[in-house]
C-alpha angles and dihedrals in degrees: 000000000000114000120227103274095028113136085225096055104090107053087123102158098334075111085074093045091049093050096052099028093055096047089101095048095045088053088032090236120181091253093048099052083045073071108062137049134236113245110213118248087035101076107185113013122098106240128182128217114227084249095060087040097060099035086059098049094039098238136103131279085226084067089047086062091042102059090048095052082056095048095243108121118356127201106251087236145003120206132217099273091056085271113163115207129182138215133216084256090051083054093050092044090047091046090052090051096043089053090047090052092041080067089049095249115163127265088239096055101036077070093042095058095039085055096050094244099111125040104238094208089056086040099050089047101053092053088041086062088050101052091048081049091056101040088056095060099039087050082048098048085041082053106047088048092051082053099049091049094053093050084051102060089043098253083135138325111265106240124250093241091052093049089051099049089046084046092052090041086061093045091048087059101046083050089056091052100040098052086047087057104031117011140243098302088063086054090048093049088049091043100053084047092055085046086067088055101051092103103044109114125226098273089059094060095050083054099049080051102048081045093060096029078061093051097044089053087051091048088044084048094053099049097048086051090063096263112169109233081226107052130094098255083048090054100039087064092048088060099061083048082049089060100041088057085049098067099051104033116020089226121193110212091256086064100036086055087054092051084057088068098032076068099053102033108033118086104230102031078056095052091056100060092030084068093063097029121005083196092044091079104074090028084054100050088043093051087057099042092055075043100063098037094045102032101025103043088238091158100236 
């Protein structure tokens, strides 16, 4: 998937312009050669400038140079002045890419697949599955917010066994991410810390959360008021997050270190402290990380 700033990023629906507008250039139909231009030195043969090329297909020429820096789809010549010029099998090649990104295939694959080394059918199913994966948890995050909002504004209370089932779902993902950057023995840790709180009524967990929500506005507050990660006000209050860990998780300073960059670096660990703070994220991993060198003994 395309980063933000990426010159492949904005293709939208130039896919269905290339697709129709093309229609005369892939049968080599009178309209579609009107199109393009003769390069000299190719009579005969209908070339296309990387400005037509792009204007056709809706993208950048910026994305045009791109692909071919990446090997993914070359001019089929470049004259002298630094000209590129492309063919009718340029054209097929760039159709087939553009059709592939508009599913949101990877630039990779996509190059895997044009070069035969990858089944596009195969291809196109496993990141079929990913995507409905990932539609299920974001309709089931969408649902249990719709939920707690109504339950906030006093619509009706949200009941215990939903807010359960969205809790462990939480849990369920920290646990998946947990056991891809550190293993099985950090689930089982988490896991043997959740198994304390299996009694605690509702009203524990609101406290435990109005608890942390506290502590995340007095971290917010400290770095906005100029507090080095580094410094001893910065990791008093990182002890209080430490404990807090602790209770949960039994974490040893290596992996406390490590949390420091889950913050900064996993999606959905970032998004939590982005919502009280979008600069807390990368003061906060830092903070730990000072944390559990300075106050921990981890050796740096």
């Amino acid at each position: 998937m395309s980063t933000a700033g990426s010159p492949v990023n904005s293709i939208g629906a130039g896919t269905t312009s290339l697709v129709v507008g093309w229609l005369g250039v892939m049968t080599g139909d009178a309209r579609g050669c009107r199109n393009g231009k003769v390069k000299p030195g190719y009579s005969g043969i209908v070339q296309y400038s990387i400005s037509d090329v792009a204007k056709m297909a809706g993208i950048s020429t910026r994305t045009l140079r791109h692909y071919d820096e990446i090997g993914l789809l070359a001019p089929a010549a470049v004259a002298a002045n630094g000209y590129r010029w492309y063919g009718r099998d340029e054209l097929r090649r760039l159709q087939r890419i553009l059709l592939l990104r508009e599913m949101d295939v990877p630039l990779p694959e996509i190059g895997a697949i044009l070069a035969g080394s990858v089944d596009e059918t195969a291809a196109l199913r496993r990141h079929l599955t990913l995507i409905l994966a990932e539609r299920d948890r974001l309709d089931q995050i969408a649902t249990t917010i719709n939920r707690t909002i109504a339950d906030l504004e006093g619509h009706r209370r949200l009941p215990d066994v939903d807010f359960f089932r969205g809790l462990h779902q939480t849990r369920d993902s920290l646990a998946a991410t947990l056991h891809e950057r550190f293993g099985e023995e950090a689930v089982r840790a988490l896991q043997h810390g959740i198994s304390c709180m299996e009694g605690w009524a509702r009203s524990d967990h609101d406290e435990m959360a109005t608890t942390g929500d506290e502590l995340y506005g007095r971290l917010s507050r400290a770095r906005r008021a100029g507090v080095a990660p580094a410094s001893p006000q910065a990791l008093d209050l990182i002890a209080e997050h430490y404990e807090a860990v602790q209770a949960v998780w039994p974490v040893d300073p290596a992996t406390y270190y490590d949390i420091g960059d889950l913050i900064e670096t996993d999606v959905d660990q970032r998004a939590i402290v982005e919502s009280v703070d979008p600069a807390l994220p990368s003061w906060l991993g830092s903070a730990i990380k000072h944390f559990a060198t300075h106050r921990l003994g981890l050796a740096p």
